[in-house]
C-alpha positions in Angstrom: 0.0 0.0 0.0 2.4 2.1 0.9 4.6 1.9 -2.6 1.5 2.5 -4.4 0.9 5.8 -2.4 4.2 6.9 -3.4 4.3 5.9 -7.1 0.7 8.0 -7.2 2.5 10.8 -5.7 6.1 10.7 -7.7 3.5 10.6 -11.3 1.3 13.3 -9.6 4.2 15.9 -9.4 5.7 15.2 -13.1 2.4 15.9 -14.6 1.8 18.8 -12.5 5.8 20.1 -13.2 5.8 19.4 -16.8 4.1 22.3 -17.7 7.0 25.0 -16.4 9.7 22.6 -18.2 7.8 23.5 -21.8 8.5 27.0 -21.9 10.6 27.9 -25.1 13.2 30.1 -24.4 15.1 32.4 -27.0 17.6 35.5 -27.5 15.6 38.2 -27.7 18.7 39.7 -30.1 19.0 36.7 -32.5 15.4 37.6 -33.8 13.9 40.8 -35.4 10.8 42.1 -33.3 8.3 40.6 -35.6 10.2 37.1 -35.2 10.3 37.8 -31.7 6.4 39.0 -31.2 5.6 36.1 -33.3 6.9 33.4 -31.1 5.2 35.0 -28.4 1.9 34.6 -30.0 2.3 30.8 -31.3 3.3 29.5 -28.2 1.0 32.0 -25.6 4.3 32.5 -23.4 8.2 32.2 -24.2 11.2 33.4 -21.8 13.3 35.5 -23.8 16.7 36.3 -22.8 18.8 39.8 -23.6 22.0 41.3 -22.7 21.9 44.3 -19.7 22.6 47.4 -20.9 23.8 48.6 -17.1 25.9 45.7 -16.2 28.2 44.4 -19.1 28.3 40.3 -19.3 24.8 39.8 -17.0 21.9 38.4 -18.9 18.7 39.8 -18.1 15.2 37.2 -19.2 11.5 37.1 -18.2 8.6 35.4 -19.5 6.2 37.1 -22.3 2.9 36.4 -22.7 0.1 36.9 -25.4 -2.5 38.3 -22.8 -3.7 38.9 -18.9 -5.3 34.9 -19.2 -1.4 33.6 -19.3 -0.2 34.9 -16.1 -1.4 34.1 -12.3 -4.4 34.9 -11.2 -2.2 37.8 -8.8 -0.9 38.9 -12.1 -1.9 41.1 -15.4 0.0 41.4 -18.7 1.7 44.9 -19.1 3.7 46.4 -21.9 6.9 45.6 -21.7 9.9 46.3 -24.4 12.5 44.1 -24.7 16.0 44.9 -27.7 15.7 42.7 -31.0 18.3 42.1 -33.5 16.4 45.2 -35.7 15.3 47.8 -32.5 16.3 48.3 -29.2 12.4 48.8 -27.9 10.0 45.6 -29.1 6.8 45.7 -27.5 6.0 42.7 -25.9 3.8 41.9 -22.6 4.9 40.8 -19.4 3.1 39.5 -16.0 3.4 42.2 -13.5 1.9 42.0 -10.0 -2.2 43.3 -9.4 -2.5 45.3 -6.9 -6.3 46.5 -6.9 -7.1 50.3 -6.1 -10.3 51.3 -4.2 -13.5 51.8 -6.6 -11.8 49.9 -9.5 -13.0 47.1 -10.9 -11.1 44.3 -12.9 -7.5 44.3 -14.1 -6.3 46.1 -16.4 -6.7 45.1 -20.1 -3.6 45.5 -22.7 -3.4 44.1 -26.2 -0.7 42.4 -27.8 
């Protein structure tokens, strides 16, 4: 009984993990802003990773969604700009955190 409970439990996680392991992840400066924008809406949400401008050899990433649905339910999308291979500013959306204010109802709504 005992083995059983723990084979349930070891499957249980994998499924529930494998999710966060199939986020694609690319170099933001590899791709021109429409390649980049276009991966973004394929797959709903990519990581995308760039080079700081302030700190010279750190690599700066975060996830990029298509819309407020991909992120937690804490979360909305927000405009975000991120340098391609052909501009410096893409616009792209990323999950920041939802913090409601008094009298307002809903989260904010941004388009991709």
């Amino acid at each position: 009984m005992r083995m059983t409970q723990l084979a349930i439990l070891t499957i249980a996680t994998t499924v529930l993990a494998e999710p966060a392991l199939a986020i694609s992840r690319y170099n933001s400066t590899a791709l021109t802003c429409d390649q980049a924008r276009q991966r973004v809406i394929n797959e709903g949400a990519v990581i995308l990773r760039y080079p700081s401008t302030r700190v010279q050899g750190m690599t700066l990433y975060d996830r990029y969604v298509t819309r407020s649905a991909m992120c937690s339910p804490h979360e909305y999308a927000e405009r975000a700009y991120v340098p391609t291979r052909d501009t410096d500013r893409c616009p792209v959306l990323n999950c920041q955190p939802y913090d409601p204010e008094p009298r307002r109802f809903g989260k904010p709504i941004v388009r991709f």
